[in-house]
PyMOL Python script that loads the backbone (N, CA, C, O; Angstrom):
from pymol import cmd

cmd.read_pdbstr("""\
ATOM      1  N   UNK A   1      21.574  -5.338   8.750  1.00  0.00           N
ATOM      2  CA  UNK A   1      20.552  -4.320   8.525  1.00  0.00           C
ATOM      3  C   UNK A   1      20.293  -3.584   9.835  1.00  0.00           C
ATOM      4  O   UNK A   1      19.937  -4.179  10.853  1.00  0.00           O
ATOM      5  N   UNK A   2      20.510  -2.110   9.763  1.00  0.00           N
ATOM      6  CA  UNK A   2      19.983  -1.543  11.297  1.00  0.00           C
ATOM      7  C   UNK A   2      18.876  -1.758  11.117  1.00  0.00           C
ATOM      8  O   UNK A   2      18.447  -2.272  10.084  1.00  0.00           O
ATOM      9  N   UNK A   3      18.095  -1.362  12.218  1.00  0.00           N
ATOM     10  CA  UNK A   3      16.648  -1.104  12.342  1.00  0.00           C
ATOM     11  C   UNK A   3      16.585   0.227  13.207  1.00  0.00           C
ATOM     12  O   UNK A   3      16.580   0.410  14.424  1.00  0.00           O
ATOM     13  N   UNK A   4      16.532   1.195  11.979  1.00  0.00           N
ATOM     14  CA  UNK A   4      16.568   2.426  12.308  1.00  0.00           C
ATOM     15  C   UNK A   4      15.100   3.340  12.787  1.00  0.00           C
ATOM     16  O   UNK A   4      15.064   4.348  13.493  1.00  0.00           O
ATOM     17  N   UNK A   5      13.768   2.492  12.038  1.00  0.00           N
ATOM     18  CA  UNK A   5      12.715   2.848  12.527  1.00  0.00           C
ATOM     19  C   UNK A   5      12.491   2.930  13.720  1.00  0.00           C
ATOM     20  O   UNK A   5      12.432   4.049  14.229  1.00  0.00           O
ATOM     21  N   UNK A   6      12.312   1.810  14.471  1.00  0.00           N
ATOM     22  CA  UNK A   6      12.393   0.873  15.797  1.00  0.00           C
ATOM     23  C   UNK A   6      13.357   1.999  16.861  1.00  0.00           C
ATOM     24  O   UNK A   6      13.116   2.062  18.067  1.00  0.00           O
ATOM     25  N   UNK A   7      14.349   2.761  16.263  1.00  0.00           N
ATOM     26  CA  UNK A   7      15.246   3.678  17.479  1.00  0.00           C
ATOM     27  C   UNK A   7      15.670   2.126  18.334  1.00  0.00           C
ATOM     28  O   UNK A   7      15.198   0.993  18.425  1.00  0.00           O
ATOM     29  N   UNK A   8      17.105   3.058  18.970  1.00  0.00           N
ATOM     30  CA  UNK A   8      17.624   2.106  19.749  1.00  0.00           C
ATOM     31  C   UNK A   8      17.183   1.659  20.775  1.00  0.00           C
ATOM     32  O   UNK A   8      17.110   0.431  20.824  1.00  0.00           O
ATOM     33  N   UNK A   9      16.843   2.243  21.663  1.00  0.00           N
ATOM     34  CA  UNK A   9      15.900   1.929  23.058  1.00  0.00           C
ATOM     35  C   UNK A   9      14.556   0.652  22.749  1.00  0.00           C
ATOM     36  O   UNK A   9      14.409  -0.159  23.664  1.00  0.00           O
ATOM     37  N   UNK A  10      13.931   0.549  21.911  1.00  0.00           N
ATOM     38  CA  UNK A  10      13.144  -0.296  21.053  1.00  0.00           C
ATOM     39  C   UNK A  10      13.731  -1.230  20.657  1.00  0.00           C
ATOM     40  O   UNK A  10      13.190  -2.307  20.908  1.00  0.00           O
ATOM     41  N   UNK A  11      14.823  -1.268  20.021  1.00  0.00           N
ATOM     42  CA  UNK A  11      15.323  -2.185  19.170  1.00  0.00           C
ATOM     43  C   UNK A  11      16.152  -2.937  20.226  1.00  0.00           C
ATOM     44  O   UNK A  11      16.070  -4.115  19.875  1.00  0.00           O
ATOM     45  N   UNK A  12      17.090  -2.855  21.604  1.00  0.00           N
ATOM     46  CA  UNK A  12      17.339  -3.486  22.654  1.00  0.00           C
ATOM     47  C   UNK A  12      16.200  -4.129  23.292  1.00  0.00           C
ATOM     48  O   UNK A  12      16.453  -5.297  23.590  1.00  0.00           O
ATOM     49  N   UNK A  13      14.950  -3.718  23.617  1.00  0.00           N
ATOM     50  CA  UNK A  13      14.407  -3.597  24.773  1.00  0.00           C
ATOM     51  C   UNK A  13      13.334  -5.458  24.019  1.00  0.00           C
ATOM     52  O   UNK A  13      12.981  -6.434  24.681  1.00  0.00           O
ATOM     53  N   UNK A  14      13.114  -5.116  22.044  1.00  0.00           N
ATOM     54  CA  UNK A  14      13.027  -6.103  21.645  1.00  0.00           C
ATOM     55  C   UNK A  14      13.752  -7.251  21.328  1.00  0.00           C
ATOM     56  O   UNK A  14      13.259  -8.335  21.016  1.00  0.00           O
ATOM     57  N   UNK A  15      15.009  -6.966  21.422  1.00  0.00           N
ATOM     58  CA  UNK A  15      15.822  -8.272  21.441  1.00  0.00           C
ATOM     59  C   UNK A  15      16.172  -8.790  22.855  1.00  0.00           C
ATOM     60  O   UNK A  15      16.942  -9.729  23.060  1.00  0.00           O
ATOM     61  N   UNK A  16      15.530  -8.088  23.803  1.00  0.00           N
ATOM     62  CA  UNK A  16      15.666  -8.717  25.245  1.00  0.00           C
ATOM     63  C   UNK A  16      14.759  -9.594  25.432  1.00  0.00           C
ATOM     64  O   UNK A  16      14.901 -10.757  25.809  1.00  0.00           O
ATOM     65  N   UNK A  17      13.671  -8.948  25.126  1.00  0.00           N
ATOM     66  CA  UNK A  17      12.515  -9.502  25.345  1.00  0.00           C
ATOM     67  C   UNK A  17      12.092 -11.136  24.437  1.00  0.00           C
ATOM     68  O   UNK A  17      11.458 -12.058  24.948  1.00  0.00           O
ATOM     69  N   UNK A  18      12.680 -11.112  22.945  1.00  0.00           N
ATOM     70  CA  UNK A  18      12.278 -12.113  22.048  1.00  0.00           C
ATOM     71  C   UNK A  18      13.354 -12.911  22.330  1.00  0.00           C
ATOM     72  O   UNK A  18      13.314 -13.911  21.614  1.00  0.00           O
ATOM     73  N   UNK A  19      14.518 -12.897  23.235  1.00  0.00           N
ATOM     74  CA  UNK A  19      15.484 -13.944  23.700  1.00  0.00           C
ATOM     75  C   UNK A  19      15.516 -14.771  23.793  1.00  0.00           C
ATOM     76  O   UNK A  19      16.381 -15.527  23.351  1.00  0.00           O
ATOM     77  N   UNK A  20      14.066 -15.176  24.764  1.00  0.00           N
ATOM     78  CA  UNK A  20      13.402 -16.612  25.168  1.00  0.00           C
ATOM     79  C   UNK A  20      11.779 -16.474  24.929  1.00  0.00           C
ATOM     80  O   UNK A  20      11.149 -17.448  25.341  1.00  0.00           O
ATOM     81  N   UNK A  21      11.253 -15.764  24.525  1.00  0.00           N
ATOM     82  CA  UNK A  21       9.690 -15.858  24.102  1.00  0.00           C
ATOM     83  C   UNK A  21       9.271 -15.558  22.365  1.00  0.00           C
ATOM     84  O   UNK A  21       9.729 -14.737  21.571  1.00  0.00           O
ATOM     85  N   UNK A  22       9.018 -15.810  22.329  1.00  0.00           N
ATOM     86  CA  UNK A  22       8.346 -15.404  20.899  1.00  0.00           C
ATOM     87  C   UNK A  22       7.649 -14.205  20.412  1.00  0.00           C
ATOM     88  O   UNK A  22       6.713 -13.798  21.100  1.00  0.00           O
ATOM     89  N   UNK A  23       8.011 -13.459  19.136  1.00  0.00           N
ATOM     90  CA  UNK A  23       7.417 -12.628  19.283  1.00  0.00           C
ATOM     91  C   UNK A  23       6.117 -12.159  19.179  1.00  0.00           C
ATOM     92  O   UNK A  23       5.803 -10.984  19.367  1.00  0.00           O
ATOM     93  N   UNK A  24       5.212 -13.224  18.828  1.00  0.00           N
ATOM     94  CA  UNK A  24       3.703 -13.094  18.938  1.00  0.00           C
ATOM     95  C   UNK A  24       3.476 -13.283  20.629  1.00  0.00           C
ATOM     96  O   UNK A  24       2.287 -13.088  20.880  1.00  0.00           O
ATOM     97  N   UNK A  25       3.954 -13.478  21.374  1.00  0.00           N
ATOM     98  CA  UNK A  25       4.204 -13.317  22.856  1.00  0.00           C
ATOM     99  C   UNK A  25       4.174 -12.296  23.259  1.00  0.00           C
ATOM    100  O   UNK A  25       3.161 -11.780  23.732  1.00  0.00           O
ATOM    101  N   UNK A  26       5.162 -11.816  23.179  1.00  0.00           N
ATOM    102  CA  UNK A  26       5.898 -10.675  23.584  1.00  0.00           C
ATOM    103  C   UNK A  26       4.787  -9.290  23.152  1.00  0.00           C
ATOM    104  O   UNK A  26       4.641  -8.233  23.765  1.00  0.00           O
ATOM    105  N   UNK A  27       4.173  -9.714  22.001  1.00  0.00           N
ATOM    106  CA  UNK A  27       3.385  -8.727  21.861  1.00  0.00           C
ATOM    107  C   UNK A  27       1.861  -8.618  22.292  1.00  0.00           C
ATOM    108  O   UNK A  27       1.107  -7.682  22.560  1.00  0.00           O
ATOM    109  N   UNK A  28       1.759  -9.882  22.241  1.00  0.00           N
ATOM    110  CA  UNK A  28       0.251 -10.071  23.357  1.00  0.00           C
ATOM    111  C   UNK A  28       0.607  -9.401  24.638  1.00  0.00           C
ATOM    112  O   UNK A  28      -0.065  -8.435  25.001  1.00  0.00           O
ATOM    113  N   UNK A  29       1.306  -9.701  25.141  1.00  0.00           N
ATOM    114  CA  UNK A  29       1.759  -9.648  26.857  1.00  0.00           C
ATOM    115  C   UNK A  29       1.923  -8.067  26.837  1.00  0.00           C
ATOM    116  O   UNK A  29       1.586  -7.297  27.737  1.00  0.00           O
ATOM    117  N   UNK A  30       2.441  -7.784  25.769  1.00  0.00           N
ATOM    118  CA  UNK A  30       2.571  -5.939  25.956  1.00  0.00           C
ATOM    119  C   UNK A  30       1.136  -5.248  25.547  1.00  0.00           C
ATOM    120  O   UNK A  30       0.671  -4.303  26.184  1.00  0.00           O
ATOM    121  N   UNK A  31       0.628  -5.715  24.644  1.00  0.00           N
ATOM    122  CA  UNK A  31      -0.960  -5.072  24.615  1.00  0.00           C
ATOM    123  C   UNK A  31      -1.787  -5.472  25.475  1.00  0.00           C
ATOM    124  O   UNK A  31      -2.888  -4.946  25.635  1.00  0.00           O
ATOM    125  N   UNK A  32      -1.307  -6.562  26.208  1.00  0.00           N
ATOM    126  CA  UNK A  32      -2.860  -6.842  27.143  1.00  0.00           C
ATOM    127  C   UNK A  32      -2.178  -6.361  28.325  1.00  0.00           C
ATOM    128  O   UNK A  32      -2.513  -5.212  28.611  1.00  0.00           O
ATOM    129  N   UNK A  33      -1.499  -6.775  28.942  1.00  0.00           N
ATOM    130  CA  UNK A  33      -0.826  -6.458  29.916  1.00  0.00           C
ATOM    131  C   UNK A  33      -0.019  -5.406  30.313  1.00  0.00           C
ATOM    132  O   UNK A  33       0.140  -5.221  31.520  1.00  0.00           O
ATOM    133  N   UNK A  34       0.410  -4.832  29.667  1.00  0.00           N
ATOM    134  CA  UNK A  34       2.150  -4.019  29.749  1.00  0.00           C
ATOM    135  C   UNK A  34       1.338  -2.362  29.973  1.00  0.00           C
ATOM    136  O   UNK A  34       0.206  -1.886  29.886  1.00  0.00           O
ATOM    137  N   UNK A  35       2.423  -2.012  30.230  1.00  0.00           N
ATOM    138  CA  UNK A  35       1.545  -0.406  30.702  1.00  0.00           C
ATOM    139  C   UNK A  35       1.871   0.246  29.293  1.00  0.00           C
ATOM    140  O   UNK A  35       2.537  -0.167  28.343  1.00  0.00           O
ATOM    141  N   UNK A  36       1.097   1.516  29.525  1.00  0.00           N
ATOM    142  CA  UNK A  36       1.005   2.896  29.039  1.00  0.00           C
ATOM    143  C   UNK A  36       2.440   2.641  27.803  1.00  0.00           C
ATOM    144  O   UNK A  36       2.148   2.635  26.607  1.00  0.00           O
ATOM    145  N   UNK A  37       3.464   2.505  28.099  1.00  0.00           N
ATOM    146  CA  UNK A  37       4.499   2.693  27.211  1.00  0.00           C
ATOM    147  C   UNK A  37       4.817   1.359  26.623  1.00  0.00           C
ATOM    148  O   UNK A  37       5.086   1.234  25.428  1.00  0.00           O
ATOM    149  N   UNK A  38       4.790   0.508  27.340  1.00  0.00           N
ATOM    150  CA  UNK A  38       4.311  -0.984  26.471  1.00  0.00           C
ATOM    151  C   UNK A  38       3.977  -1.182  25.453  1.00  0.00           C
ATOM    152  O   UNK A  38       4.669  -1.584  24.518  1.00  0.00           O
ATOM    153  N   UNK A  39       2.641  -0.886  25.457  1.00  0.00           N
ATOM    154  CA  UNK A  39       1.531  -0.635  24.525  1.00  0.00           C
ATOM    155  C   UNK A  39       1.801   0.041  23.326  1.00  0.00           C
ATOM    156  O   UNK A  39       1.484  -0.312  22.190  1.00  0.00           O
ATOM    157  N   UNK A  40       2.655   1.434  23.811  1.00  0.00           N
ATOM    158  CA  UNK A  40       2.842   1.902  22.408  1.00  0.00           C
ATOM    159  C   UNK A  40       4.397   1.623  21.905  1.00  0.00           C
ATOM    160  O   UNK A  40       4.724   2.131  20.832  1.00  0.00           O
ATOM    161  N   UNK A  41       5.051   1.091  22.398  1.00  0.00           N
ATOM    162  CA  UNK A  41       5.903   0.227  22.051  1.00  0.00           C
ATOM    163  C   UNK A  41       5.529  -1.244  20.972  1.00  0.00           C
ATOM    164  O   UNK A  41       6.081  -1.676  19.960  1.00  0.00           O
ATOM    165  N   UNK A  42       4.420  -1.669  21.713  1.00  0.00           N
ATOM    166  CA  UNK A  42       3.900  -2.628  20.363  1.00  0.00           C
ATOM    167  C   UNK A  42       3.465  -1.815  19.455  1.00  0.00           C
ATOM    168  O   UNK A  42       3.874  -2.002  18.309  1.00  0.00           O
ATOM    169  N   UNK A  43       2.513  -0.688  19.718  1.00  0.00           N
ATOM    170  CA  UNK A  43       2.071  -0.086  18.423  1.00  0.00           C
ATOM    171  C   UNK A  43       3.288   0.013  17.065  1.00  0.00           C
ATOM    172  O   UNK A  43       3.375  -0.231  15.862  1.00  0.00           O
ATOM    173  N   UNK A  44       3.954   0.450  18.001  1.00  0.00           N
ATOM    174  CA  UNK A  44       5.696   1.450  16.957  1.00  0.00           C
ATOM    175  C   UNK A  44       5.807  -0.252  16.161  1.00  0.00           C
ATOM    176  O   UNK A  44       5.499  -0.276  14.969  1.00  0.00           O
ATOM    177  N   UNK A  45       6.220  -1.561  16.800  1.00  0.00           N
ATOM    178  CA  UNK A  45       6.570  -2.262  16.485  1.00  0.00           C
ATOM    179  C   UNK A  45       5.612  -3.114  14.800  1.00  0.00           C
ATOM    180  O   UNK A  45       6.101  -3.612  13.786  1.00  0.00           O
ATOM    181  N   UNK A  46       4.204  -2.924  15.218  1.00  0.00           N
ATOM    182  CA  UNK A  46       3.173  -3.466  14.380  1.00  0.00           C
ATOM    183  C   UNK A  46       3.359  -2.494  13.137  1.00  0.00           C
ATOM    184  O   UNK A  46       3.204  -2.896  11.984  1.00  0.00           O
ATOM    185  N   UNK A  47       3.723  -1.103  13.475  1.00  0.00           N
ATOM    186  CA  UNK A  47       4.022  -0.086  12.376  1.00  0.00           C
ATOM    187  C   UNK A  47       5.330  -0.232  11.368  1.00  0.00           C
ATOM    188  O   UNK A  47       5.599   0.358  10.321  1.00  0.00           O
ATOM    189  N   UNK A  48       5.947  -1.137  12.020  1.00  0.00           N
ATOM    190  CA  UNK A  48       7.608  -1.919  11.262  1.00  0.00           C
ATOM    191  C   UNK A  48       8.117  -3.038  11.286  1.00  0.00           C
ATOM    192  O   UNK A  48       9.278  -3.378  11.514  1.00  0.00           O
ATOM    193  N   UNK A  49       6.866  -3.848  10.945  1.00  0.00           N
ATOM    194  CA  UNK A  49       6.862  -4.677  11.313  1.00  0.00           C
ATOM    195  C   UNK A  49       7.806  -6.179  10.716  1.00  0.00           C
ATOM    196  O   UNK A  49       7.992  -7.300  11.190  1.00  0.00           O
ATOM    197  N   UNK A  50       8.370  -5.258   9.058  1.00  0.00           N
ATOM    198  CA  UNK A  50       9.163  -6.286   8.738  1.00  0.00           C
ATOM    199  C   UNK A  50      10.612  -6.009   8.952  1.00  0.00           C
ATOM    200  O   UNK A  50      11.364  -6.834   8.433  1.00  0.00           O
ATOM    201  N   UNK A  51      11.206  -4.958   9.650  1.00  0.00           N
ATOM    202  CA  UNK A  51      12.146  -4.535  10.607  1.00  0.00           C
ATOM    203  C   UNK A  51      12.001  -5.265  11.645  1.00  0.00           C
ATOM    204  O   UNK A  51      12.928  -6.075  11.673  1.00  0.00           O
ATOM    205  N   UNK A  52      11.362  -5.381  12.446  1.00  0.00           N
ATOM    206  CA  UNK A  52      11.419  -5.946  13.725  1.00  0.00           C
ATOM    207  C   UNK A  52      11.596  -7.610  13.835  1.00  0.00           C
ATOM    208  O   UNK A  52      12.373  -8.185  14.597  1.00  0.00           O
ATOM    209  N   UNK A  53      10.518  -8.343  12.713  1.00  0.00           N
ATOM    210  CA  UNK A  53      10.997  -9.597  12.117  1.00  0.00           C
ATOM    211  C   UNK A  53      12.217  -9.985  11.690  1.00  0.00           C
ATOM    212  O   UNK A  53      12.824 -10.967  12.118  1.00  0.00           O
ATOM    213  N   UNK A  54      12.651  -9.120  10.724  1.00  0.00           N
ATOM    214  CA  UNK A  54      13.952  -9.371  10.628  1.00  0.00           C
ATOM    215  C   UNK A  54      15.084  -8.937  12.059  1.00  0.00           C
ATOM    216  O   UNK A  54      16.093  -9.582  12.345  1.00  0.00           O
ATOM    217  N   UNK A  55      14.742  -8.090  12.564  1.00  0.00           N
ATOM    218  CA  UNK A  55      15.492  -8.092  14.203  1.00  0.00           C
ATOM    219  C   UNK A  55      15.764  -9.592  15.020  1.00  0.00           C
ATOM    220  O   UNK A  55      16.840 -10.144  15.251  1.00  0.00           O
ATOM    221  N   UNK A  56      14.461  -9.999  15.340  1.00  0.00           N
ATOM    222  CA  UNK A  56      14.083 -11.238  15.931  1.00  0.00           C
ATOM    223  C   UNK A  56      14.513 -12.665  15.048  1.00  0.00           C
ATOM    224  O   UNK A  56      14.912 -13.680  15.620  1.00  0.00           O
ATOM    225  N   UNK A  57      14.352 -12.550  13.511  1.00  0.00           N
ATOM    226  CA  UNK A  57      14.389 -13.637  13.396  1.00  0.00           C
ATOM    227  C   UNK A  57      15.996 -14.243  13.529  1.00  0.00           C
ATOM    228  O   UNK A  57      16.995 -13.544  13.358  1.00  0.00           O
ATOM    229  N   UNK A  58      16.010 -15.875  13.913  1.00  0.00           N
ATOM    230  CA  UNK A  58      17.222 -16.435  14.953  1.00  0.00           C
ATOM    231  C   UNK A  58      17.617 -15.952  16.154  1.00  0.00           C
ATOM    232  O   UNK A  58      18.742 -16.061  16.641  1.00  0.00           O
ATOM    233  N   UNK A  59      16.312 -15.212  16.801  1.00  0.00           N
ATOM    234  CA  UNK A  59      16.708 -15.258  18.323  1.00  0.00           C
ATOM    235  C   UNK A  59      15.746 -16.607  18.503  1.00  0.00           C
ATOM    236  O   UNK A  59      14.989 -17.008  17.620  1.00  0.00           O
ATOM    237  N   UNK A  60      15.901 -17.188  19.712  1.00  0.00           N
ATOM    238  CA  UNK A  60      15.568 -18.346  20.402  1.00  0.00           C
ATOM    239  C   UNK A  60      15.198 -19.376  18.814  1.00  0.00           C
ATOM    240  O   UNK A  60      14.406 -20.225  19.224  1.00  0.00           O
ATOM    241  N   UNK A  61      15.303 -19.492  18.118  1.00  0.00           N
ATOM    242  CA  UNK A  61      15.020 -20.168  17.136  1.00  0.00           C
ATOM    243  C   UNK A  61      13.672 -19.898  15.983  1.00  0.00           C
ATOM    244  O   UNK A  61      12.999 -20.575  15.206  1.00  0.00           O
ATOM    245  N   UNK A  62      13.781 -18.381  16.459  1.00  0.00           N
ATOM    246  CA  UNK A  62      12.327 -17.436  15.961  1.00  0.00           C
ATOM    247  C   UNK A  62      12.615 -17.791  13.984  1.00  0.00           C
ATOM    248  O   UNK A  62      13.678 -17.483  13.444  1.00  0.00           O
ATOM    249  N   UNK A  63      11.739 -18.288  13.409  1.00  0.00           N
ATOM    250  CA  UNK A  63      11.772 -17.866  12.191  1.00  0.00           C
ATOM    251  C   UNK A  63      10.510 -16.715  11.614  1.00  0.00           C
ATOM    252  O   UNK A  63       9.489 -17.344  11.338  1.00  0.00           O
ATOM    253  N   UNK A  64      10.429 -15.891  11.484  1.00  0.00           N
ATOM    254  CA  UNK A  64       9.205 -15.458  11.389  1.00  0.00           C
ATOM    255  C   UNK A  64       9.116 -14.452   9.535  1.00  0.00           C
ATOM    256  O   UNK A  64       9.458 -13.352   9.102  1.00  0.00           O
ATOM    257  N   UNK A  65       8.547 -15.514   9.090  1.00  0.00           N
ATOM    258  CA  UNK A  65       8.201 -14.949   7.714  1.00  0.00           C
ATOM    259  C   UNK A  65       6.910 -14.013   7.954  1.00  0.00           C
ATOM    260  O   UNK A  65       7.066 -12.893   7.465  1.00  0.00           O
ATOM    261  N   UNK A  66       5.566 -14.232   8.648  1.00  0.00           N
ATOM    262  CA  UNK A  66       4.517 -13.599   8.901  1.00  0.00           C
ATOM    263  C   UNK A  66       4.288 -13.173  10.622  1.00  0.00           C
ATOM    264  O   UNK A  66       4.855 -13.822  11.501  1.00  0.00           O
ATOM    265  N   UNK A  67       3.543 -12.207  10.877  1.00  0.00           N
ATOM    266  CA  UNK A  67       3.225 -12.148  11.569  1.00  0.00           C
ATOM    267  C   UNK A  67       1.625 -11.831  11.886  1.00  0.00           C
ATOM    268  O   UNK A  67       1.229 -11.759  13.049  1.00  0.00           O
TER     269      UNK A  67
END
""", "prot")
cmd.dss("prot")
cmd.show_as("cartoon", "prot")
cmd.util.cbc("prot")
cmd.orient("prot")
């Protein structure tokens, strides 16, 4: 399945990131922490969000039915 919502730059930048962290991680750390483009990088992500699950799920052993 692509994940054509997400665009490519997004869709790398989240499978880098959910490699070794989780993605309820990954997305705390970008809304609390992460700058200006971070931030709306999680936004885009919370907006597709069963694209992006299915992206992640079987990285690091991610199963993620909910988020």
């Amino acid at each position: 399945m692509s994940v054509t919502s997400l665009g490519p730059r997004l869709t790398n930048k989240l499978k880098l990131s959910c490699h070794k962290n989780a993605i309820q991680n990954v997305m705390i750390d970008w809304l609390v922490n992460g700058t200006v483009d971070e931030k709306n990088d999680a936004n885009t992500i919370i907006s597709h969000l069963d694209e992006a699950l299915d992206l992640v799920n079987g990285l690091n052993h991610q199963i993620n039915s909910k988020f």
